[in-house]
C-alpha positions in Angstrom: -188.5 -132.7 -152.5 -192.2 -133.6 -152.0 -194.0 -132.9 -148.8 -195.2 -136.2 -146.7 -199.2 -135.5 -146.7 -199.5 -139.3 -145.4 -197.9 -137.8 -142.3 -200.2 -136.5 -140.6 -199.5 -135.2 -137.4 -201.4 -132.7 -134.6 -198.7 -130.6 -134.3 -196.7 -128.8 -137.1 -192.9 -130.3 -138.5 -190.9 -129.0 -140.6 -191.3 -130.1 -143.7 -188.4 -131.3 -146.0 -187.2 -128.7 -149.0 -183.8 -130.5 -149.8 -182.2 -133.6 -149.2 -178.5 -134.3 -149.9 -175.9 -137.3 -149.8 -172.5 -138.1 -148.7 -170.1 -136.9 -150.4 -166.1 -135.6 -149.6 -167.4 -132.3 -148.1 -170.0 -134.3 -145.7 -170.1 -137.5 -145.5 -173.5 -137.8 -143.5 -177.0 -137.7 -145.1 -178.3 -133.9 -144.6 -181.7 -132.4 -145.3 -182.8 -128.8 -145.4 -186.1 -128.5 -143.7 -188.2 -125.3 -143.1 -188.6 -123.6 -139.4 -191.3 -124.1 -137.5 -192.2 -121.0 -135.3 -192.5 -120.6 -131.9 -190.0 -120.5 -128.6 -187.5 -123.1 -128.1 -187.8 -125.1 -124.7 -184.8 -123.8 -123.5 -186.1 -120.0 -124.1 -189.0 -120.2 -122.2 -191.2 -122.0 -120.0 -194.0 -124.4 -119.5 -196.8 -122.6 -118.3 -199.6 -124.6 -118.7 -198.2 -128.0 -117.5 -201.5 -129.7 -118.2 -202.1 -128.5 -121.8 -198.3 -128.8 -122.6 -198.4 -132.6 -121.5 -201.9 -133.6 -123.3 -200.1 -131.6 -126.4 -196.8 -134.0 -126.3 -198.9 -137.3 -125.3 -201.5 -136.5 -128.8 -198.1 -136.1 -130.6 -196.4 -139.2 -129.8 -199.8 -141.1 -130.1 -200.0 -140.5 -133.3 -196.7 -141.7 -133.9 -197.8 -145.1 -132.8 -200.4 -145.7 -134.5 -201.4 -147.5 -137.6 -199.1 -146.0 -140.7 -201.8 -144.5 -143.2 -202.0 -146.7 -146.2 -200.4 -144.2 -148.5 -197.4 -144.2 -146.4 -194.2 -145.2 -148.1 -193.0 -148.3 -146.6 -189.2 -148.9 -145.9 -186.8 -152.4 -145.0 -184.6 -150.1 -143.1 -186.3 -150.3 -139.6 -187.9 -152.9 -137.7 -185.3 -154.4 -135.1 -185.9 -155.0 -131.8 -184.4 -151.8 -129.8 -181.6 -154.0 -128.3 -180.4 -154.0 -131.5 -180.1 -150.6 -131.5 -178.3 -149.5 -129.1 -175.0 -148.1 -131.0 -176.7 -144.7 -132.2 -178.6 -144.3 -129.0 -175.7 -145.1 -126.2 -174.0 -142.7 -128.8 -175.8 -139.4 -128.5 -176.6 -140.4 -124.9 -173.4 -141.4 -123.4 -172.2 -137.8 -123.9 -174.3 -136.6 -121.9 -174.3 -138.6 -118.3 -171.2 -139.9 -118.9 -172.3 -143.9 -119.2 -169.3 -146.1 -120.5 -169.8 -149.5 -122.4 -169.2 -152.4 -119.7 -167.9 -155.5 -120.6 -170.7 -157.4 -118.7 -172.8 -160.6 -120.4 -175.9 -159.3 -118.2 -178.1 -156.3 -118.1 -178.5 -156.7 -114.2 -174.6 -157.5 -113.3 -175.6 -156.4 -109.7 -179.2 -157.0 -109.4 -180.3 -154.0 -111.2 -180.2 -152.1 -114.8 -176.0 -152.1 -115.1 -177.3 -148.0 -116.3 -179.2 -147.2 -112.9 -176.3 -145.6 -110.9 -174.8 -143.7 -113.8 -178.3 -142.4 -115.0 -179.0 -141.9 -111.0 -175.9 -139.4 -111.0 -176.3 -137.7 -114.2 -180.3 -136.6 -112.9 -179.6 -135.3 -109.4 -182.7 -133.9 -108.1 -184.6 -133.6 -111.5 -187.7 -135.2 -112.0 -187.9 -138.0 -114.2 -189.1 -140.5 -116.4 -187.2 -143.6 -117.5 -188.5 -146.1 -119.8 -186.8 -149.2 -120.6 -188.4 -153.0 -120.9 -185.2 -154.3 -118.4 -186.1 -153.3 -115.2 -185.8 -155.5 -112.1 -187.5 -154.8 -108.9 -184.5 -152.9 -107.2 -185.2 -150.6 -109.9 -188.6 -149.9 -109.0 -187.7 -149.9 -105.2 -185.1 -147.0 -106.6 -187.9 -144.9 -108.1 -190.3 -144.9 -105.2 -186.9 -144.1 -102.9 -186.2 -141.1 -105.3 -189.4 -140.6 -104.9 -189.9 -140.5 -101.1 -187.2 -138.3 -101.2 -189.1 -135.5 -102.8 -187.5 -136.0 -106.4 -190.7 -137.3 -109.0 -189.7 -140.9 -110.7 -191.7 -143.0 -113.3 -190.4 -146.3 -114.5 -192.1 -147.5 -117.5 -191.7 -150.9 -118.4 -193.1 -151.5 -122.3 -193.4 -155.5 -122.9 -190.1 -156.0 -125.1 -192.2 -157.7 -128.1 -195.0 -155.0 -127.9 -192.5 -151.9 -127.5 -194.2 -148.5 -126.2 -197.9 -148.6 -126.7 -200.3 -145.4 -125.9 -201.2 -146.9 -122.3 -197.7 -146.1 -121.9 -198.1 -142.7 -123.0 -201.3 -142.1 -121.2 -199.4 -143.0 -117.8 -196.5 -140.8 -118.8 -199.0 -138.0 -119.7 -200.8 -138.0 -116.4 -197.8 -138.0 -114.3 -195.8 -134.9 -115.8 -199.8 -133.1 -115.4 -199.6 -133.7 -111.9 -195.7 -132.1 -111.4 -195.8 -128.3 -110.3 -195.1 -126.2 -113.4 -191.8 -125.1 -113.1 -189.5 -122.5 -115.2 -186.4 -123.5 -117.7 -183.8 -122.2 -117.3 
């Protein structure tokens, strides 16, 4: 397996040391990568909210930049995130429980057709939701949640541009400016 030196990257990754294919044992792709050190999220705690959130922003900005010109290039990848959807609604519908309507509109009632189910599955966590779909009862939900006393951000990327680092910027001053708090 060869390292990726055109990915370069402000953080470390783990770096690839064996790929493998389907086959009657497993019939996924697999990859053996090394560790990275340090405490897991759910181990610890954010204790420098500030530093932590510049640290995350730098990371994803560098995922959106330019691709170094002696990056492989690929014809897997390139759909619009709509088109999507299957993988993601699959690893995310687990977890707050959001079934597949039959609906011919994202905004059956006025509003992302996701809001309430998303709204339930949060409570009184702070958050950050980005999606290019939202209407303005969305963004009247945030700053509700938000008078309340629980922290939301909607971001809104243009859906031909997708999540640019003005995006990220925003996102990276907001989670500065929530009180550090302990994970559990």
């Amino acid at each position: 397996m060869a390292a990726r030196p055109w990915l370069r990257l402000p953080l470390p990754i783990p770096v690839p040391l064996r790929d493998g294919a389907p086959s009657e044992r497993f019939p996924k792709i697999w990859t053996v990568m090394t560790w990275v050190e340090g405490t897991p999220l759910d181990h610890g705690s954010i204790t420098r909210g500030d530093h932590a959130a510049e640290t995350l922003a730098g990371f994803l900005r560098s995922l959106h930049g330019e691709a170094p010109a002696d990056a492989p290039t690929a014809s897997d990848f390139g759909a619009h995130p709509r088109e999507c959807t299957e993988g993601f609604e699959h690893f995310f519908q687990p977890f707050v429980d959001l079934p597949r309507p039959q609906i011919t509109t994202s905004h059956p009632d006025g509003y992302l057709w996701k809001r309430d189910h998303v709204d339930a599955w949060l409570g009184d966590a702070p958050a950050v939701w980005i999606d290019d779909d939202f209407t303005g009862l969305d963004h009247a939900w945030a700053e509700e949640r938000t008078a309340r006393g629980t922290a939301t951000l909607l971001v809104q990327p243009d859906p031909h541009l997708g999540l640019q680092p003005d995006h990220l910027n925003e996102v990276t001053k907001w989670v500065a400016q929530l009180p550090t708090v302990r994970v559990a």
